[in-house]
Backbone as XML, in Angstrom:
<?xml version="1.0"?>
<chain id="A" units="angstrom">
  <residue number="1" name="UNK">
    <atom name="N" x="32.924" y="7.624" z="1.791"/>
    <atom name="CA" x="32.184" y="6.484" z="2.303"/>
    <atom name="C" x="31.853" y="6.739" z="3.773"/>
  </residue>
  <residue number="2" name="UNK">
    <atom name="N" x="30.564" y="6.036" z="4.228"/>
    <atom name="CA" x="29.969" y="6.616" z="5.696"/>
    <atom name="C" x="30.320" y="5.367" z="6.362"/>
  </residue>
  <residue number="3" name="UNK">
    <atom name="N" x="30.733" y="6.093" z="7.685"/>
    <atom name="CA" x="30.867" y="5.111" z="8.526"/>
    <atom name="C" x="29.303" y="4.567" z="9.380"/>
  </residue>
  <residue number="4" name="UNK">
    <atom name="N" x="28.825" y="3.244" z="9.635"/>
    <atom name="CA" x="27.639" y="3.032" z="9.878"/>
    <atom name="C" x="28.166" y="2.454" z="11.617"/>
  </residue>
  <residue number="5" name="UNK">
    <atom name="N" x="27.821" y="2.698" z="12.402"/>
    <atom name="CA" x="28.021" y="2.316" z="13.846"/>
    <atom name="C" x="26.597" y="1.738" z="14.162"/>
  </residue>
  <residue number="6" name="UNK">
    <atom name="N" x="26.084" y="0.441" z="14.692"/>
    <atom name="CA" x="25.200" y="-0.465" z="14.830"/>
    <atom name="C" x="25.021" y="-1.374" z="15.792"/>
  </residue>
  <residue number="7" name="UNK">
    <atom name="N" x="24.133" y="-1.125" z="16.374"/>
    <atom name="CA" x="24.267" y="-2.228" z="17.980"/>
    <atom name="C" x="23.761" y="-4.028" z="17.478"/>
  </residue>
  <residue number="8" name="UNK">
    <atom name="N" x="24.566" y="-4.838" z="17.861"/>
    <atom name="CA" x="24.913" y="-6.188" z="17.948"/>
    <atom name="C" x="24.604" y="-6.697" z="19.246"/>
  </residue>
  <residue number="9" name="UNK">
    <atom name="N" x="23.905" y="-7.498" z="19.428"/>
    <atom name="CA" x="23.388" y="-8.537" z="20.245"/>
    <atom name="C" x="23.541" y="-9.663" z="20.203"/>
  </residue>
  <residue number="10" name="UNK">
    <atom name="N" x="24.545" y="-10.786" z="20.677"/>
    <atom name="CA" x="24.733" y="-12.018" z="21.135"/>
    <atom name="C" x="24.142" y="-12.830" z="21.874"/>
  </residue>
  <residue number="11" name="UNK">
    <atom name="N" x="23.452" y="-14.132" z="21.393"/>
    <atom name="CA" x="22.698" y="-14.767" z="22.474"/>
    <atom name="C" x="22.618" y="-16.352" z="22.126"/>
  </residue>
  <residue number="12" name="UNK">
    <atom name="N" x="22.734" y="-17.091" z="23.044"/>
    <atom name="CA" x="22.844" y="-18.692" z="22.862"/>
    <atom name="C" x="21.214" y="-19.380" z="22.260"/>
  </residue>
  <residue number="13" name="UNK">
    <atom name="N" x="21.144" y="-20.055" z="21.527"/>
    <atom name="CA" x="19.879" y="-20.747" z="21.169"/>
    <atom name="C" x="20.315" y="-22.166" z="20.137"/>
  </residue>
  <residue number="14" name="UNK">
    <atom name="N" x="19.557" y="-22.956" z="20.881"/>
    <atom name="CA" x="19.831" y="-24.668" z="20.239"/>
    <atom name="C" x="21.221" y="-24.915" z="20.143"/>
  </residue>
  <residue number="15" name="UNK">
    <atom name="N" x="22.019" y="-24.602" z="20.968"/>
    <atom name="CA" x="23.433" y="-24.863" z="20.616"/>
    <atom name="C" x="24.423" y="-24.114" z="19.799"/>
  </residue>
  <residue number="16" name="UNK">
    <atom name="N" x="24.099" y="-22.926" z="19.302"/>
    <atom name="CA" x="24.995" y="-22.098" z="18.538"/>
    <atom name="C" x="24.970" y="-20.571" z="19.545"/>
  </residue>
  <residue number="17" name="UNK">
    <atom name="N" x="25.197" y="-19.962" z="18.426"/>
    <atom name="CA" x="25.260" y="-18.551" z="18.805"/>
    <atom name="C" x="24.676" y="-17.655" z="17.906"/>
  </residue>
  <residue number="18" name="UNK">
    <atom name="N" x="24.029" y="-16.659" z="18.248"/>
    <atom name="CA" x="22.958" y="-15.926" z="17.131"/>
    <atom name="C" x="23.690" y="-14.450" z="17.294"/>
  </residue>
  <residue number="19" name="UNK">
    <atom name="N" x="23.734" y="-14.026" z="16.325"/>
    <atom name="CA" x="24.419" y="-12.869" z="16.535"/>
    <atom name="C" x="23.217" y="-11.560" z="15.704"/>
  </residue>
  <residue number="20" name="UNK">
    <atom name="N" x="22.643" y="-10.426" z="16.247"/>
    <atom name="CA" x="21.735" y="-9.651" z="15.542"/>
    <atom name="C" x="21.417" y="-8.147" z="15.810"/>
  </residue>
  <residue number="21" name="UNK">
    <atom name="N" x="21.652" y="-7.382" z="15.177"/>
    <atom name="CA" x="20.978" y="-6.385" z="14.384"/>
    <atom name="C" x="19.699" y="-6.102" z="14.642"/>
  </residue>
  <residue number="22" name="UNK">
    <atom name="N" x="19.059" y="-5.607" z="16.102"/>
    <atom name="CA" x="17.836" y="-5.566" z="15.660"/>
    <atom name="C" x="17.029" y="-4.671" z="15.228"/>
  </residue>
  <residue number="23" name="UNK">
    <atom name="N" x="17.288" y="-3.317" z="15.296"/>
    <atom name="CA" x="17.298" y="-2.219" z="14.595"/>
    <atom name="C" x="17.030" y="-2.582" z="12.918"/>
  </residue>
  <residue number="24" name="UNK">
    <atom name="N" x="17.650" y="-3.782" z="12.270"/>
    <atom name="CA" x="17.643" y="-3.282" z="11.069"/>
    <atom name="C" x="16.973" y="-4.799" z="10.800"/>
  </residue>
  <residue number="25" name="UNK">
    <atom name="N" x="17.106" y="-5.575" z="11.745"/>
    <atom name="CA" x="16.215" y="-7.171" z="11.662"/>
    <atom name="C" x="17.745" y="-7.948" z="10.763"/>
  </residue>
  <residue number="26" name="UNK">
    <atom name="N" x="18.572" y="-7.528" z="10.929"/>
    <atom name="CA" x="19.598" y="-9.051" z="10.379"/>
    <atom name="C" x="20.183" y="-9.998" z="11.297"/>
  </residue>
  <residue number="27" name="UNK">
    <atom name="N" x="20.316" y="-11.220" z="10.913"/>
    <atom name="CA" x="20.718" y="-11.806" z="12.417"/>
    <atom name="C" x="21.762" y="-12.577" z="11.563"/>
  </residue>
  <residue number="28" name="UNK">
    <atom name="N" x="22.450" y="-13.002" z="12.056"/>
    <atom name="CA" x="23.319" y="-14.797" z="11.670"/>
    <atom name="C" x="24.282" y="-14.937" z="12.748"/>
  </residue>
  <residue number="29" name="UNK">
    <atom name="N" x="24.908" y="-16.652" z="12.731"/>
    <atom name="CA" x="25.045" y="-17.261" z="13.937"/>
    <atom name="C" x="26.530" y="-18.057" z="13.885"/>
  </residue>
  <residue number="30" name="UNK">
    <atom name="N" x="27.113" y="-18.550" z="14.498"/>
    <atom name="CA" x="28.142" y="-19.544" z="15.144"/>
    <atom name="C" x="28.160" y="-20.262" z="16.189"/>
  </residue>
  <residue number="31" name="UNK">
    <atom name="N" x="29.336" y="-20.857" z="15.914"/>
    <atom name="CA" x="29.360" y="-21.308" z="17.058"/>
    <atom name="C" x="29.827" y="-20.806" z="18.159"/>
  </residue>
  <residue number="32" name="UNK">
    <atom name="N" x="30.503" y="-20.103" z="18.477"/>
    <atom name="CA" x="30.832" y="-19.115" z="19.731"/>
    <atom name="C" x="30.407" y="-18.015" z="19.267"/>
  </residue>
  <residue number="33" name="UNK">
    <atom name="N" x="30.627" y="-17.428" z="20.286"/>
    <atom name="CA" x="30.418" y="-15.969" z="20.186"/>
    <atom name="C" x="31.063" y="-14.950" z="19.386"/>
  </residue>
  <residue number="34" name="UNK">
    <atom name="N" x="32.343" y="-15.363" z="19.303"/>
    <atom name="CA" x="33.110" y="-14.457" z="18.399"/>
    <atom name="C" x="32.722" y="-14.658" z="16.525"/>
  </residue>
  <residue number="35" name="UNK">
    <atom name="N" x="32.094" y="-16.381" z="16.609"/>
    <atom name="CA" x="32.091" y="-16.533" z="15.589"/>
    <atom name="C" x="30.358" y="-15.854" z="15.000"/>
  </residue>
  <residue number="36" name="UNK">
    <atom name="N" x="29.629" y="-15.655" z="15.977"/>
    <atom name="CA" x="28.272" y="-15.038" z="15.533"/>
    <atom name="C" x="28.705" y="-13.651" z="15.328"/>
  </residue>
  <residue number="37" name="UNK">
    <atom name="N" x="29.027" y="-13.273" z="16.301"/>
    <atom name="CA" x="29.856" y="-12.032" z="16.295"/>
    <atom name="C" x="30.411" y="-11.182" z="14.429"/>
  </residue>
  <residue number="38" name="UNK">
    <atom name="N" x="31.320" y="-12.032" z="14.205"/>
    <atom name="CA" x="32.065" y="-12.121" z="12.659"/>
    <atom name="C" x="30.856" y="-12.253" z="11.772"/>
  </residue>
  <residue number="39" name="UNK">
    <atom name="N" x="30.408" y="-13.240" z="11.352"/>
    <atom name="CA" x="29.293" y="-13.649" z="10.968"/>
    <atom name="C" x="28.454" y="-12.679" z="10.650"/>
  </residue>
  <residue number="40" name="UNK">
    <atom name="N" x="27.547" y="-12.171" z="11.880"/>
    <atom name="CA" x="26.504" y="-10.839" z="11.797"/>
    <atom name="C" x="27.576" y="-9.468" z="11.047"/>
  </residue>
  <residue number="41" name="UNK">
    <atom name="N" x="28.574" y="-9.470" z="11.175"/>
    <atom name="CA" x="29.080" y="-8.167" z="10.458"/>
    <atom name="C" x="29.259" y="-8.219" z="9.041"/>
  </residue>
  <residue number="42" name="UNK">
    <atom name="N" x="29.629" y="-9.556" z="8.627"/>
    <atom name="CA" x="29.362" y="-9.821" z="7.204"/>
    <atom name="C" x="28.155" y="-9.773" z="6.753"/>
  </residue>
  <residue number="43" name="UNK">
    <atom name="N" x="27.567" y="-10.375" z="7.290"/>
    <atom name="CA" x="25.877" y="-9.723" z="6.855"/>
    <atom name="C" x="25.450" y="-9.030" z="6.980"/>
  </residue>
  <residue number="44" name="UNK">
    <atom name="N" x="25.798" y="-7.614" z="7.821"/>
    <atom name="CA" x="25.579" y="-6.266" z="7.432"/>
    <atom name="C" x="26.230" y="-5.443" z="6.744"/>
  </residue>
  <residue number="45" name="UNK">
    <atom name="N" x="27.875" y="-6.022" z="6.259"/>
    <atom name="CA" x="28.326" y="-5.618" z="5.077"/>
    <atom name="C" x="27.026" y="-6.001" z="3.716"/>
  </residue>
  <residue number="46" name="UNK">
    <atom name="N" x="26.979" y="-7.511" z="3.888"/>
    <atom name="CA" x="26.198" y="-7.804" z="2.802"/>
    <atom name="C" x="24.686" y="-6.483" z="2.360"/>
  </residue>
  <residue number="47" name="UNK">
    <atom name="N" x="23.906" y="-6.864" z="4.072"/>
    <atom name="CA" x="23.014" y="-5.902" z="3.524"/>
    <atom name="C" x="23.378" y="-4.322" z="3.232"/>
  </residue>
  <residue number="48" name="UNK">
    <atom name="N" x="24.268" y="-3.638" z="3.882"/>
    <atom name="CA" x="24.920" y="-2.198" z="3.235"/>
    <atom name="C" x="24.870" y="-2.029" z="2.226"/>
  </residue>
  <residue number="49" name="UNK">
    <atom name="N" x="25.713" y="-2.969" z="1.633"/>
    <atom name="CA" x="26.078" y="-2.938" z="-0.004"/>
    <atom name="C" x="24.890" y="-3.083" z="-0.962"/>
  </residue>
  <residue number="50" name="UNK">
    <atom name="N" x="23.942" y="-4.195" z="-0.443"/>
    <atom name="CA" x="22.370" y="-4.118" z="-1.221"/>
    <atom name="C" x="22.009" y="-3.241" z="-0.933"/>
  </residue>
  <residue number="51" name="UNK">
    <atom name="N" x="21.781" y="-2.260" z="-0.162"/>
    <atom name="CA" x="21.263" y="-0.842" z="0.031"/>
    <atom name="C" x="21.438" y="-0.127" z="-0.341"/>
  </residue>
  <residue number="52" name="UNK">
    <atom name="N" x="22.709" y="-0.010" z="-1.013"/>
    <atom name="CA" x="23.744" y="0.946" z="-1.556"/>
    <atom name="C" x="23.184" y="0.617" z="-3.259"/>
  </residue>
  <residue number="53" name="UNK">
    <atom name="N" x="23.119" y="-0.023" z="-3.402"/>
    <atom name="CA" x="22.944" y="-0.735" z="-4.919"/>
    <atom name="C" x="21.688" y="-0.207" z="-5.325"/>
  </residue>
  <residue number="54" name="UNK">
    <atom name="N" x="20.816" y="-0.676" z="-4.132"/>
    <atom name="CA" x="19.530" y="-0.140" z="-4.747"/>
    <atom name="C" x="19.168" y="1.244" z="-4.711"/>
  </residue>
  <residue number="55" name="UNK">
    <atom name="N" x="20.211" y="2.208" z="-4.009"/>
    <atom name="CA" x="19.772" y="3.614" z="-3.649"/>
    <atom name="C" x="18.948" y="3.867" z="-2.065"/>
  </residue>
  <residue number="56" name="UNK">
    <atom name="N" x="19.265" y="2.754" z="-1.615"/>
    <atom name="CA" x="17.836" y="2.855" z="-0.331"/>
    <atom name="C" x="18.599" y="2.853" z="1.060"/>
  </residue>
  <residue number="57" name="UNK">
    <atom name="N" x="20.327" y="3.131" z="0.889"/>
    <atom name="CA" x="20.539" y="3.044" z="2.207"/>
    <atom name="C" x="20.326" y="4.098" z="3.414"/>
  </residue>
  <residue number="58" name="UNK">
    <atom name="N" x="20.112" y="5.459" z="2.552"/>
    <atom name="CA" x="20.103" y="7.050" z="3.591"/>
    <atom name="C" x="18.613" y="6.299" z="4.000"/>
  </residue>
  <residue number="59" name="UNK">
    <atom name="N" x="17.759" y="6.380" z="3.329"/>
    <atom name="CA" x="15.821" y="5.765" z="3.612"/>
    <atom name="C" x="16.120" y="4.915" z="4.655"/>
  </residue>
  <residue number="60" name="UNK">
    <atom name="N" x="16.803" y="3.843" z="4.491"/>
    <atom name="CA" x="16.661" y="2.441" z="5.458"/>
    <atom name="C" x="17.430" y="2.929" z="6.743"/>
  </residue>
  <residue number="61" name="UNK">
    <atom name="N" x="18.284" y="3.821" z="6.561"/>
    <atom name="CA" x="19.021" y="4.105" z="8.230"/>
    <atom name="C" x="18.077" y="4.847" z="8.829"/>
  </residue>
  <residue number="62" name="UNK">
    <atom name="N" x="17.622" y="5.866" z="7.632"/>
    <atom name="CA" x="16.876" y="6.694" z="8.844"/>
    <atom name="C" x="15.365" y="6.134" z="9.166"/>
  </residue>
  <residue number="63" name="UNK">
    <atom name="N" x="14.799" y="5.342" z="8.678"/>
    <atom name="CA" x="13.724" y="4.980" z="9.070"/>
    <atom name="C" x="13.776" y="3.800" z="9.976"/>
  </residue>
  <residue number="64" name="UNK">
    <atom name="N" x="14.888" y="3.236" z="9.863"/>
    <atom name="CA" x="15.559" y="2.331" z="11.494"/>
    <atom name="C" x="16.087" y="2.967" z="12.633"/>
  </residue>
  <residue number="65" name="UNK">
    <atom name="N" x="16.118" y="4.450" z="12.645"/>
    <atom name="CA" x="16.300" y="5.276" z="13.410"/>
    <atom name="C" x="17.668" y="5.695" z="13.764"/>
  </residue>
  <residue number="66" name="UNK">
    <atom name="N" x="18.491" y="5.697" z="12.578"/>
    <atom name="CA" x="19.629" y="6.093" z="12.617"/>
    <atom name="C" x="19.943" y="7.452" z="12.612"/>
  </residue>
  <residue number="67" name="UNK">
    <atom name="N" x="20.846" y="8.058" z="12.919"/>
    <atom name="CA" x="21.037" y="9.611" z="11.787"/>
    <atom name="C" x="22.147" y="9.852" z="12.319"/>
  </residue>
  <residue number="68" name="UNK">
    <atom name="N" x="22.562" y="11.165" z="11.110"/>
    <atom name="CA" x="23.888" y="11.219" z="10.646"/>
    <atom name="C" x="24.299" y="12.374" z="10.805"/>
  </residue>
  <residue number="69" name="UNK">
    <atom name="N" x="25.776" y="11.909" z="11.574"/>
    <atom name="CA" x="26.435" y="13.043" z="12.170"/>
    <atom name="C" x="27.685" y="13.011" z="11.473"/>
  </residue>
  <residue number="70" name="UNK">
    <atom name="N" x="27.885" y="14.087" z="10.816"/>
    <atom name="CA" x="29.212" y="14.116" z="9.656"/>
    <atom name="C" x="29.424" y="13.196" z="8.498"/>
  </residue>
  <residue number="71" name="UNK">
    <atom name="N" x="30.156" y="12.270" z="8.903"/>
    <atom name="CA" x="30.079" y="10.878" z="7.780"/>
    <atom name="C" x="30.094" y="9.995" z="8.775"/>
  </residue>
  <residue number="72" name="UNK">
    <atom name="N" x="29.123" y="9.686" z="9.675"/>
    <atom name="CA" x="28.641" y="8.862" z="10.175"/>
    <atom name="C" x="27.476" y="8.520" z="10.967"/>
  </residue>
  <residue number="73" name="UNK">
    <atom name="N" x="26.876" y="7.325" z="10.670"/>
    <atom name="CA" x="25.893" y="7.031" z="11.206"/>
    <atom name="C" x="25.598" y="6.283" z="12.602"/>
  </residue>
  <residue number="74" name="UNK">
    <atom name="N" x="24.531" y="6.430" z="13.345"/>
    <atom name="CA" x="24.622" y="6.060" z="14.843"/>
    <atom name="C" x="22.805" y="6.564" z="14.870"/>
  </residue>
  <residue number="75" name="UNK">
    <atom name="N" x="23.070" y="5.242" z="16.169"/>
    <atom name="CA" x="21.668" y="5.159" z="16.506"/>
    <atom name="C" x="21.054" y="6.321" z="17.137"/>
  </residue>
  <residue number="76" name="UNK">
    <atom name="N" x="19.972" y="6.868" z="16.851"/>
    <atom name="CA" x="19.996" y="8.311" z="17.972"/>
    <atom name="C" x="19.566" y="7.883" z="19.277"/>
  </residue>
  <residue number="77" name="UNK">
    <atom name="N" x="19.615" y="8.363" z="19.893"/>
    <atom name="CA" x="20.444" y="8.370" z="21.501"/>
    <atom name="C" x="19.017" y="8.278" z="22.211"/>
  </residue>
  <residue number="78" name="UNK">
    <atom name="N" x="19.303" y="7.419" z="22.756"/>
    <atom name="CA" x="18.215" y="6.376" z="24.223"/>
    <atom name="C" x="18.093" y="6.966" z="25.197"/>
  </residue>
  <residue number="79" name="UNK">
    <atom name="N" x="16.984" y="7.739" z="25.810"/>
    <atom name="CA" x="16.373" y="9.004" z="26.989"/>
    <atom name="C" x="16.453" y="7.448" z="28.072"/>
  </residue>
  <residue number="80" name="UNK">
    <atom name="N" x="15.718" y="6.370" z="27.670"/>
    <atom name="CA" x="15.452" y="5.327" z="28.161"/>
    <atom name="C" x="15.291" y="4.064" z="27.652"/>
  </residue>
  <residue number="81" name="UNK">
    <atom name="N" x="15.955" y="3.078" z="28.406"/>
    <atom name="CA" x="16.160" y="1.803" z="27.730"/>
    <atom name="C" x="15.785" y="0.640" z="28.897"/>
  </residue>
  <residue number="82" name="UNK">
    <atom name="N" x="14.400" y="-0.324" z="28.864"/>
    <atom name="CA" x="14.246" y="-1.001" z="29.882"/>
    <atom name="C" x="13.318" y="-1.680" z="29.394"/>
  </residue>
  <residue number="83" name="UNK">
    <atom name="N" x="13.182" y="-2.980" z="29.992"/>
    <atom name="CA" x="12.409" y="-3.856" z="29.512"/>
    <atom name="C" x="10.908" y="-3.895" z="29.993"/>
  </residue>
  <residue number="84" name="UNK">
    <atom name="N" x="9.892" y="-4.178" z="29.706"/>
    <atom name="CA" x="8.818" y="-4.014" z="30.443"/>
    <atom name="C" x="8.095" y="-5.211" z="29.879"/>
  </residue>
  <residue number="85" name="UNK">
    <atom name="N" x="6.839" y="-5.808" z="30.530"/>
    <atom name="CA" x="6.486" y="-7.267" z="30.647"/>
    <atom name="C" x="4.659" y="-7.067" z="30.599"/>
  </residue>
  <residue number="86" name="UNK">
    <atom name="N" x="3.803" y="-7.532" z="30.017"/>
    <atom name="CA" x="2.812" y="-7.859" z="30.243"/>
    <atom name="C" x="1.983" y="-8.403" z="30.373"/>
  </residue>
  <residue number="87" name="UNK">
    <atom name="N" x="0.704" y="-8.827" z="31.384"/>
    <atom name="CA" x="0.471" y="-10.193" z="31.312"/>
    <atom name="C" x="-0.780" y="-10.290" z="30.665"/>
  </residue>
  <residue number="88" name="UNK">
    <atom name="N" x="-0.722" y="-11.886" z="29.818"/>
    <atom name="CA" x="-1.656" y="-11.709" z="28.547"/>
    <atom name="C" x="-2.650" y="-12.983" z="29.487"/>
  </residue>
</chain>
């Protein structure tokens, strides 16, 4: 079994906590942080396992830009990471 390593993002909205995946687009929420936190990992157990089921999880990592080093997966590696803004 592969180990999948996945960046998680925490952020406050309407009073909860959103917890997300954006690499792969899953999100879910709590009420604190720890609890979005928990939350979002069950739902990427959830989606794993549908991936797994359908045959589509090697396809879906690597076309979310994952890849795999031994038995594990990880995002490939950020030259640069920064936000940039434009005005419409």
């Amino acid at each position: 079994m592969a180990k999948i390593v996945f960046r998680t993002e925490i952020f406050a909205e309407d009073g909860c906590y959103v917890g997300i995946c954006p690499e792969l687009n899953v999100s879910s929420f709590g009420d604190t942080p720890d609890d979005a936190k928990g939350s979002l990992e069950e739902a990427m157990d959830a989606f794993f396992e549908e991936c797994r089921r359908m045959g589509t999880l090697n396809e879906v990592l690597e076309e979310s830009g994952f890849v795999r080093k031994g038995d594990t997966w990880k995002l490939r590696e950020r030259i640069i990471e920064s936000q940039t803004a434009s005005v419409l």
